[in-house]
Each structure stands twice: as C-alpha cells, then as structure tokens.
KOLFI-864897 format. One record per residue (C-alpha): residue number from 1; x, y, z. Coordinates in Angstrom, 2 decimals. Layout:
+-----+---------+---------+---------+
|   k |      c1 |      c2 |      c3 |
+-----+---------+---------+---------+
| NUM |       X |       Y |       Z |
...
+-----+---------+---------+---------+
This chain:
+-----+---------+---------+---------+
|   k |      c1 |      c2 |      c3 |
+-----+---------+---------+---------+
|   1 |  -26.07 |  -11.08 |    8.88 |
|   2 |  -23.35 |  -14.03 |    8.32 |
|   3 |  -20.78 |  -14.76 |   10.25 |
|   4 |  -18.08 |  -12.81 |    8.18 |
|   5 |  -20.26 |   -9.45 |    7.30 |
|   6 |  -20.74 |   -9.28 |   11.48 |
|   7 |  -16.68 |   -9.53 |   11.44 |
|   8 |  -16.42 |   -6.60 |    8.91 |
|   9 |  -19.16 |   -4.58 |   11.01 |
|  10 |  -17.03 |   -5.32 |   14.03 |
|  11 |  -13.36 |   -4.16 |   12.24 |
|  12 |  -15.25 |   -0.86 |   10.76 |
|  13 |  -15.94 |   -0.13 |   14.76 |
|  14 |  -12.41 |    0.49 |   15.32 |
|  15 |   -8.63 |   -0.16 |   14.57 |
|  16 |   -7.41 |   -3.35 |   14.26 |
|  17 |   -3.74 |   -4.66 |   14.54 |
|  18 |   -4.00 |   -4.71 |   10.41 |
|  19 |   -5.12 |   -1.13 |   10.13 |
|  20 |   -2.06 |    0.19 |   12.64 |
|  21 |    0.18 |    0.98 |    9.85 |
|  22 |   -2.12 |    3.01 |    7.61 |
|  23 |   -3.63 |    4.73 |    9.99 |
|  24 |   -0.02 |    5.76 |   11.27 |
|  25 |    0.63 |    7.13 |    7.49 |
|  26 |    3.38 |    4.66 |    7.32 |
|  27 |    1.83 |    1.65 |    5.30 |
|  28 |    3.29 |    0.51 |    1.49 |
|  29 |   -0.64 |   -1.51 |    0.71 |
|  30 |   -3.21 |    1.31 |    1.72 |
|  31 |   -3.23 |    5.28 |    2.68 |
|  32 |   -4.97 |    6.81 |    5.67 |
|  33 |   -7.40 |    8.26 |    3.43 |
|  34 |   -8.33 |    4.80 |    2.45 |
|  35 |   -8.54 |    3.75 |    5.17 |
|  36 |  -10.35 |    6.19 |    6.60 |
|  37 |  -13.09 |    5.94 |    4.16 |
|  38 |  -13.23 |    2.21 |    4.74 |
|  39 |  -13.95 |    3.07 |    8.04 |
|  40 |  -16.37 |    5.64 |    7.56 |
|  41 |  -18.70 |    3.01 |    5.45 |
|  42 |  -17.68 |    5.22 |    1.92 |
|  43 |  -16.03 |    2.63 |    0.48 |
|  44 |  -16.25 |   -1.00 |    0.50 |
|  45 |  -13.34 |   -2.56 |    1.93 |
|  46 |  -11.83 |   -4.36 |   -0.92 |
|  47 |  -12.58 |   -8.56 |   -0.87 |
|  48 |   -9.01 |   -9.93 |   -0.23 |
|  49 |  -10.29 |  -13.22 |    0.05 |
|  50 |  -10.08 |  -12.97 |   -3.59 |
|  51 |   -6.61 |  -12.68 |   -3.86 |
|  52 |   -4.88 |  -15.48 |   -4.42 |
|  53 |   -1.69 |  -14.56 |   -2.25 |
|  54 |   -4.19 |  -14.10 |    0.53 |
|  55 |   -5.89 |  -17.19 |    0.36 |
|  56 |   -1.91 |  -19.08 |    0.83 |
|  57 |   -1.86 |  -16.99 |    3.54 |
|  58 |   -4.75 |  -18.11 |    5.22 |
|  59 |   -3.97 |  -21.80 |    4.34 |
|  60 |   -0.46 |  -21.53 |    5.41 |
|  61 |   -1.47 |  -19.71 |    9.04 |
|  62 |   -2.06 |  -23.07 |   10.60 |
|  63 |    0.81 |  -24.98 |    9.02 |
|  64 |    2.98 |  -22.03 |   10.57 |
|  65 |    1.82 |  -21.95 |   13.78 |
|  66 |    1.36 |  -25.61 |   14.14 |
|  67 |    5.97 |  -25.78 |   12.74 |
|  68 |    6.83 |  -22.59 |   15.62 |
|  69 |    5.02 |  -25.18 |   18.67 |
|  70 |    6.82 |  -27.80 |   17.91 |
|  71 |    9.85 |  -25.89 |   17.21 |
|  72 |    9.58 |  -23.87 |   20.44 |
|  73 |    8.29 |  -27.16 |   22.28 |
|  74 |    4.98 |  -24.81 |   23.53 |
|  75 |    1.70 |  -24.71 |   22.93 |
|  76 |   -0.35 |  -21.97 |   20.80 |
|  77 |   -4.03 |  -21.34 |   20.37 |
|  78 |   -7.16 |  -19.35 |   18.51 |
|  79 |   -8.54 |  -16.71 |   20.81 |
|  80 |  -11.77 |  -16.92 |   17.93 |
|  81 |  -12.96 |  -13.39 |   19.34 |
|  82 |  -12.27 |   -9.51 |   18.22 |
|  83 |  -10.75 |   -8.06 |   21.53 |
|  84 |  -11.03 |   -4.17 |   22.44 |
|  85 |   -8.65 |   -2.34 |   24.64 |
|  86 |  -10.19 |   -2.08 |   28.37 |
|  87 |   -9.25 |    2.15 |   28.25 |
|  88 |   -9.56 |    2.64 |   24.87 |
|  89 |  -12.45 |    0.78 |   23.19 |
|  90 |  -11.26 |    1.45 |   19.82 |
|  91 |   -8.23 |   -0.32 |   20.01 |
|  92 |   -9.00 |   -3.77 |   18.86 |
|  93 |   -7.29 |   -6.96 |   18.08 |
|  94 |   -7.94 |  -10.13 |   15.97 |
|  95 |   -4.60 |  -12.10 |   16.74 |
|  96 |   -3.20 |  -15.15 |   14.81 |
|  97 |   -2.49 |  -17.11 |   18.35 |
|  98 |   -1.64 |  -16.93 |   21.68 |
|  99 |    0.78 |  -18.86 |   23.33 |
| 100 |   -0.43 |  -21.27 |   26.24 |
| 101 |    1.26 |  -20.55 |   29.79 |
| 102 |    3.09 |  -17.46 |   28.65 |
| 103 |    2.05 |  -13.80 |   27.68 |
| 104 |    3.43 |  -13.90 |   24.23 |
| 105 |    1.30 |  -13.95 |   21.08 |
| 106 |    2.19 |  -14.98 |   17.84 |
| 107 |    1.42 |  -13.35 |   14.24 |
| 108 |    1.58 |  -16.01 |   11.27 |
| 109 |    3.13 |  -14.31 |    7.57 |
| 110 |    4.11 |  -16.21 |    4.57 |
| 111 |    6.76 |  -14.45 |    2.50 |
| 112 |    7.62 |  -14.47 |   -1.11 |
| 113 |   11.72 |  -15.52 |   -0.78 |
| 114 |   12.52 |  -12.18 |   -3.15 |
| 115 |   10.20 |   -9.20 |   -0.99 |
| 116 |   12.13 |  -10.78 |    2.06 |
| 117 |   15.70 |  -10.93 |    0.40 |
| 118 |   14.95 |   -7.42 |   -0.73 |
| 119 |   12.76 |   -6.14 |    1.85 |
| 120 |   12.49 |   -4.64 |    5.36 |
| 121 |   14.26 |   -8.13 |    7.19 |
| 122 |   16.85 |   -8.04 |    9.75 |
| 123 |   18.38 |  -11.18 |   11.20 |
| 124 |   16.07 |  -13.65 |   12.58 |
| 125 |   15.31 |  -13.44 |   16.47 |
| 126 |   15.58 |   -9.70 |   16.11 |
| 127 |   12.62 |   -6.72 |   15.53 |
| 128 |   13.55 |   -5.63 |   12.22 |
| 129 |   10.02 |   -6.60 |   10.03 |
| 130 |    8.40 |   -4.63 |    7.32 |
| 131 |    6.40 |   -1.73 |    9.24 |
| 132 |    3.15 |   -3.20 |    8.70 |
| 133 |    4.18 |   -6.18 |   10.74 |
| 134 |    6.16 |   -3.94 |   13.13 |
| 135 |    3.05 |   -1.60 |   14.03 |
| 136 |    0.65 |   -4.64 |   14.27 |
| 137 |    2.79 |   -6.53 |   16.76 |
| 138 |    2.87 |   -3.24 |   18.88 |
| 139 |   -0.59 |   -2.66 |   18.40 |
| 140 |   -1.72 |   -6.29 |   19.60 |
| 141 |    0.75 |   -5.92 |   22.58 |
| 142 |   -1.35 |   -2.88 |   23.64 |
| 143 |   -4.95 |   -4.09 |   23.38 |
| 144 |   -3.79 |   -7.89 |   25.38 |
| 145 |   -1.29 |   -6.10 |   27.90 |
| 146 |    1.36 |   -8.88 |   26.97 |
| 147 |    5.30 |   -8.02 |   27.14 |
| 148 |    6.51 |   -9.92 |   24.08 |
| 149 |    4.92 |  -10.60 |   20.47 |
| 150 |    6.45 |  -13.30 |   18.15 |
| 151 |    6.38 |  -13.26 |   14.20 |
| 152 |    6.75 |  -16.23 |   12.48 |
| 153 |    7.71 |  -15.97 |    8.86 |
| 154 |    7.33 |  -18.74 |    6.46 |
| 155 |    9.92 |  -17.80 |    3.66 |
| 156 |    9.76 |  -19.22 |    0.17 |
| 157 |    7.48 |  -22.15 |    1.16 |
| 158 |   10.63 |  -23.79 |    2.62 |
| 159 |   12.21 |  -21.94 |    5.98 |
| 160 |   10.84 |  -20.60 |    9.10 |
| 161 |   12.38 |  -17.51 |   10.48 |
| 162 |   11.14 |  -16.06 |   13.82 |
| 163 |   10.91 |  -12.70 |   14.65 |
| 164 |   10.65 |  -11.26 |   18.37 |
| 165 |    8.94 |   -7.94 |   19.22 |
| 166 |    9.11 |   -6.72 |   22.63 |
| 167 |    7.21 |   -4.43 |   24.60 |
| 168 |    8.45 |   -0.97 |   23.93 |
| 169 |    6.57 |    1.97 |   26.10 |
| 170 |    7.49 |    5.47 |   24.45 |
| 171 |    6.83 |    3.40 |   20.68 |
| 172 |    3.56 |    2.14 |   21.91 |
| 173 |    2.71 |    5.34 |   23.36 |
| 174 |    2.95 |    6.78 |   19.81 |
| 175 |    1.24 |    4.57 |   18.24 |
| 176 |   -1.97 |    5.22 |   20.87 |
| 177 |   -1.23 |    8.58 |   20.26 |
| 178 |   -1.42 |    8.57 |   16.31 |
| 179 |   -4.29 |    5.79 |   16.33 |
| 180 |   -6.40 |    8.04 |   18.25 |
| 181 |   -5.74 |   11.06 |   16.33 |
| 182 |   -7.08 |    9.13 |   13.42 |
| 183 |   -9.91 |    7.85 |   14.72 |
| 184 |  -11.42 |   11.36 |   15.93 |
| 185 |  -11.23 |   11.74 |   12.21 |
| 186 |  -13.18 |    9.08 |   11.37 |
| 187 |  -15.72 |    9.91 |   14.05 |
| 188 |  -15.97 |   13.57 |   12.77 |
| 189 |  -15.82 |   13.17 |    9.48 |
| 190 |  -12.47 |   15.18 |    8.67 |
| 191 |  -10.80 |   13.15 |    6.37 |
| 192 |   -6.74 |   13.30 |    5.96 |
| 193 |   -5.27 |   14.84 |    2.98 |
| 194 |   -5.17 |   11.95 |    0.19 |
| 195 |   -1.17 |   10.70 |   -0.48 |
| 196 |   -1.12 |   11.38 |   -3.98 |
| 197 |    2.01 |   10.11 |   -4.70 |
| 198 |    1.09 |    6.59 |   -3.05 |
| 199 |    1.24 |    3.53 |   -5.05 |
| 200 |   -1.98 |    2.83 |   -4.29 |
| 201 |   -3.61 |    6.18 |   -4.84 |
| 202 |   -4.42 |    5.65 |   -8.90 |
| 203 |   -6.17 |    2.52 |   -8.40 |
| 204 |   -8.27 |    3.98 |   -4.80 |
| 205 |   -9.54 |    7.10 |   -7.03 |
| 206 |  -10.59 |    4.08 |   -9.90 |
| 207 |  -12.62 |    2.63 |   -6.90 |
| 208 |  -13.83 |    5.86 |   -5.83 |
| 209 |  -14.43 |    7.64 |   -9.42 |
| 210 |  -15.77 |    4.34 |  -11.14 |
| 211 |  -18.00 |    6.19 |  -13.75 |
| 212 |  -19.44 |    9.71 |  -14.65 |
| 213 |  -22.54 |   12.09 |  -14.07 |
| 214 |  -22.25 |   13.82 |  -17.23 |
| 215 |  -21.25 |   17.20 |  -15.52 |
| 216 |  -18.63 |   19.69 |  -16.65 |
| 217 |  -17.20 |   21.50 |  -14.05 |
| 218 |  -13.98 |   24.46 |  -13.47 |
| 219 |  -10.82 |   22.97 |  -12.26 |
| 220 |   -8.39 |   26.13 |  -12.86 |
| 221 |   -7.53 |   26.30 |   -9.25 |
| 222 |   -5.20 |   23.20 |   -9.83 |
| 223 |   -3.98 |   24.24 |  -13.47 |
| 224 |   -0.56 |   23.80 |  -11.84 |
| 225 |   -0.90 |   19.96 |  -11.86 |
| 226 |   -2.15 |   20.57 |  -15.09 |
| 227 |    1.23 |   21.92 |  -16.00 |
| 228 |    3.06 |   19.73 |  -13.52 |
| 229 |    1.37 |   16.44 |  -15.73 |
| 230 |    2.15 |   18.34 |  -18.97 |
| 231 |    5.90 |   18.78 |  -18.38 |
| 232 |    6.75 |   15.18 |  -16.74 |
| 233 |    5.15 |   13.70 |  -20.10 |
| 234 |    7.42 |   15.68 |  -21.89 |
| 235 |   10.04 |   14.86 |  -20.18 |
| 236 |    9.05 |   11.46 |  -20.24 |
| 237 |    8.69 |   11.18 |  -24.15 |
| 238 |   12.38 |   13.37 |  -24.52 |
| 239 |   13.85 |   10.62 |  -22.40 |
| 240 |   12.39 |    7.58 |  -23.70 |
| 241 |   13.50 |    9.44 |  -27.51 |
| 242 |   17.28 |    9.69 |  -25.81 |
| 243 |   16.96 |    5.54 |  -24.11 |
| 244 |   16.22 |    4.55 |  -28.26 |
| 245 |   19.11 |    6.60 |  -29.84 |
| 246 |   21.49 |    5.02 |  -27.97 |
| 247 |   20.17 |    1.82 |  -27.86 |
| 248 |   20.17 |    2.61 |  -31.92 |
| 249 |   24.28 |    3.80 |  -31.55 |
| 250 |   24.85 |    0.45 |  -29.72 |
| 251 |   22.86 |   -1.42 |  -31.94 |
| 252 |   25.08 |   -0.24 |  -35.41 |
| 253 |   28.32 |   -0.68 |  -33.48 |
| 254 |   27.55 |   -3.85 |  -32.72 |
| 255 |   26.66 |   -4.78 |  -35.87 |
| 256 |   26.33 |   -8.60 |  -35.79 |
| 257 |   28.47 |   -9.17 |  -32.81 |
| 258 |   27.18 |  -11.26 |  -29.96 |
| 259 |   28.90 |   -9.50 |  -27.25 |
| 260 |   29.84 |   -5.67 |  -27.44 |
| 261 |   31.86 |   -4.89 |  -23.64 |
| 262 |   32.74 |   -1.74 |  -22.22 |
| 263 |   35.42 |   -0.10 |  -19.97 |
| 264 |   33.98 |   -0.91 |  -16.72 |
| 265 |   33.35 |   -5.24 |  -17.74 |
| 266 |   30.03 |   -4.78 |  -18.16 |
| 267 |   28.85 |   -5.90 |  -21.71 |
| 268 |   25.90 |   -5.70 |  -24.06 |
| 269 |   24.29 |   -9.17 |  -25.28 |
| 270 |   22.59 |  -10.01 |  -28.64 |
| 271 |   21.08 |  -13.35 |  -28.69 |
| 272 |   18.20 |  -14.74 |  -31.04 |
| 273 |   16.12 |  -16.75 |  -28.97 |
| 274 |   13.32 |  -19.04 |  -30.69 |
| 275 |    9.57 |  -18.43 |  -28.73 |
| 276 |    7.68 |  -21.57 |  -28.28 |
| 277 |    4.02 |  -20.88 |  -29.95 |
| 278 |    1.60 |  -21.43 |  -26.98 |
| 279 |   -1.11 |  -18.88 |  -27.10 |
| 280 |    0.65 |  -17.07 |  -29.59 |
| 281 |    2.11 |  -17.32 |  -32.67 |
| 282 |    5.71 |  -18.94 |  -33.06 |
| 283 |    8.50 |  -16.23 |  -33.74 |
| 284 |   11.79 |  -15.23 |  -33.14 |
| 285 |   13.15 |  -12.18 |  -31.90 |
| 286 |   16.92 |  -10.73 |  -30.91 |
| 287 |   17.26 |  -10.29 |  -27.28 |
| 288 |   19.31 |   -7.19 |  -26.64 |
| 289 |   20.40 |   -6.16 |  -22.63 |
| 290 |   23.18 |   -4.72 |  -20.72 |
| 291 |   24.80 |   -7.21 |  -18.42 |
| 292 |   26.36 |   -7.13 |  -15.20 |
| 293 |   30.31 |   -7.52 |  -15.36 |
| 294 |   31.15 |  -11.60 |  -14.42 |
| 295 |   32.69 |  -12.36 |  -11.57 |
| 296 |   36.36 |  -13.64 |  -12.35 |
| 297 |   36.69 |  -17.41 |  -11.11 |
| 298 |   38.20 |  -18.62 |   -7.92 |
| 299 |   41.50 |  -20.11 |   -8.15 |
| 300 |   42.22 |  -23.11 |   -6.20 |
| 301 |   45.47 |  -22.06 |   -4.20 |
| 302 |   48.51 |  -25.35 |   -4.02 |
| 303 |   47.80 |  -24.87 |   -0.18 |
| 304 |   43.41 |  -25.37 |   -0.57 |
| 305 |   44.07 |  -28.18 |   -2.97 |
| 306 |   46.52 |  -29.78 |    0.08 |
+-----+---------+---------+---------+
C-alpha cells in the first residue's frame, strides 16, 4: 500500500475537517448519501487530483501560507500526520498548518475572483466563509483543542484576504452532535435519504448506475415522479415555445434596427459579429440580447472642477 492509498484508508476511518459539511447536510460539492457511501467503501471516492482547479490548489497552499507568515510576521508549519479527537476517535483532522507559538491553525483556499464576489464572503477579518470552510474550521478547532482558526484566501491569483474563526461552544457542540449521528450510520449501515434535488445527485447516480443487468423490473410505486417528470417537461417545452414567440415579436419590430429600448432604459441589441474560423468553420451570425439600462454619466460640478 502507497503512501496516498494508506491516506484514503485512514480518511474512510472517520470524518475529516473536509467531510464536516456533507455530513452536516449542508454542503453545495457532495450529499450525505455520498458521502456516506464513500465511507462505507461503496463507492470510490472520486480522484480530485485530477481536477485541474484542485491541483492550483495544492500548488498555491504553500505560496499562501508562506504570503500570511510574513504578513502576520509568525511562523506556520506541516503537522504531516492525520490527527483523531482524544474522546471521540472519529473526529479527525488533516490541517493545512499550524501556527508556531500560538494555538491557531491556518486553512489555505484559492478562490476564483467571481464565486467570491458572488459567494458566501463577508468582510475580511470576520467569520463569514462559504459553509464548507465554516464547518471545517470548527471541526479542526475540535479535534486540536485550539481557540482560534485562520482562513487565508487567495482571491483571483492577486489578493490575500484573511478570515478569522473563533472558538464557538454551542456551534461546535452541534457539529459533534450531527457528525456523530452520521457516523452511527455509516457504522450500521443505514444510509440517509439521497437529496434528490442536489446538484450533484444526477452525476452520483451516473457513478453509482454506470451500466445495466438486463433486468426489467415494476416501478409503479413512484408513478408520481413519473407524472411529476412528465408535467415539468411540458411545462418546460410550453415555456421555451412562449421565450421564441417573443423573441420572434421583438425580432419583426425591430426589423433592421440596431437598438430597440423600452420603458424602463433597458434595450434590446442586434449586432453581426464576424467568428474567427479556429476549429470551426468561419461564419457570421446576429447577436441578439436584452441589455441592462446604462448608467447616465457623472457630471463634473464648477465646484469638483475647482
């Protein structure tokens, strides 16, 4: 057994900082249920490593941590070792660093500049991070018994922002509580209810369903998603039908017109635009969208211009 299948064996032996999210119910990138079977060896943890916004990550861990030391003027190392809670063994914890001197750790993310101008971020020096991040922090302050956690976030490529977690009791009780609810799952072999209407559901049942045995089998007892699948499409189809009539209504009013604009400023542009032929052919095609009403310009006042 290498180095990193031992690692795996040792994650699939409990939670990990990572996991405290989904096993919580409360994580956008992977259900309980997955997680769950992950655990329970039925499914084959998926090989990140492959991904390509994983491996920045990875690259960019050390490059963070070594920018928030000199920053902070402190020093942070490795602790190269999965670490288990002393009163509950399943509680473990592969952290990013630890700070030297102080009992503060530090978790390492690189962030795409639009999921953090859109996302779950609060103000720098604050707790507001994405949940994942949130439940990991709290999850690693548990396991090491330390009073602060700080999360570094390199943003766009360009601009550390640090993020400070502190120790909260009745949160981290919670999250002991929930953990361990899950994990008697795992160790029994009652799985939670799949989230159907997770993101991440379709492609889990892909992994999970890959091929087929041949077999016919009765599924009347859920003809109601039957019917539930049956009307959405149609209401899909009607919908899509009414987004193309109008478009068409637009369209002749228009005529040739560049810009057609409506009551509220907003406006409707046609513009032919010439595509380059790279791997396909050269053509040219009218784009047509609905734009946002402009801004009107700021006037420069006698008094600003003094």
């Amino acid at each position: 057994m290498n180095a990193r299948e031992e690692w795996l064996q040792q994650r699939q032996e409990g939670i990990g900082g990572s996991d405290a999210a989904a096993a919580l119910g409360l994580s956008r990138f992977k259900t309980s249920y997955q997680l769950y079977l992950e655990k329970r060896g039925e499914l084959p943890p998926e090989n990140l490593d492959e991904k390509e916004h994983i491996q920045f990550g990875n690259l960019m861990e050390e490059i963070i941590a070594r920018e928030y030391a000199r920053r902070n003027a402190v020093k942070v190392r490795r602790r190269n070792a999965i670490i288990a809670h002393p009163k509950y063994p399943w509680m473990r914890a592969n952290v990013d660093r630890l700070v030297e001197g102080r009992r503060t750790g530090l978790e390492c993310k690189n962030v795409d500049s639009m999921a953090y101008r859109f996302g779950e971020w609060g103000e720098p020096g604050t707790d507001q991070v994405p949940d994942e991040y949130l439940f990991q922090c709290v999850h690693y302050m548990a396991v090491l018994d330390y009073a602060e956690w700080h999360l570094a976030a390199c943003v766009g490529g360009n601009k550390l922002k640090v993020f400070i977690i502190t120790r909260d009791a009745e949160l981290e009780e919670m999250v002991i509580e929930q953990e361990h609810a899950f994990w008697q799952r795992v160790q029994s072999g009652l799985a939670p209810d799949p989230d159907f209407e997770h993101a991440t559901t379709g492609g889990l049942l892909k992994r999970l369903y890959a091929g087929t045995d041949g077999n016919e089998i009765d599924i009347s007892e859920i003809e109601h998603w039957h019917k539930v699948r049956q009307d959405a499409a149609a209401q899909v189809k009607l919908y899509e039908g009414a987004i193309e009539a109008a478009t068409n209504h637009i369209l002749h009013k228009m005529g040739t017109a560049a810009i057609g604009r409506l009551p509220d400023g907003t406006f409707y542009r046609r513009k032919e635009t010439e595509r380059k032929g790279y791997v396909v052919e050269p053509s040219t095609y009218m784009d047509f969208r609905h734009m946002k009403a402009e801004k009107p310009k700021k006037t420069t006042t006698d008094k600003e211009a003094a």
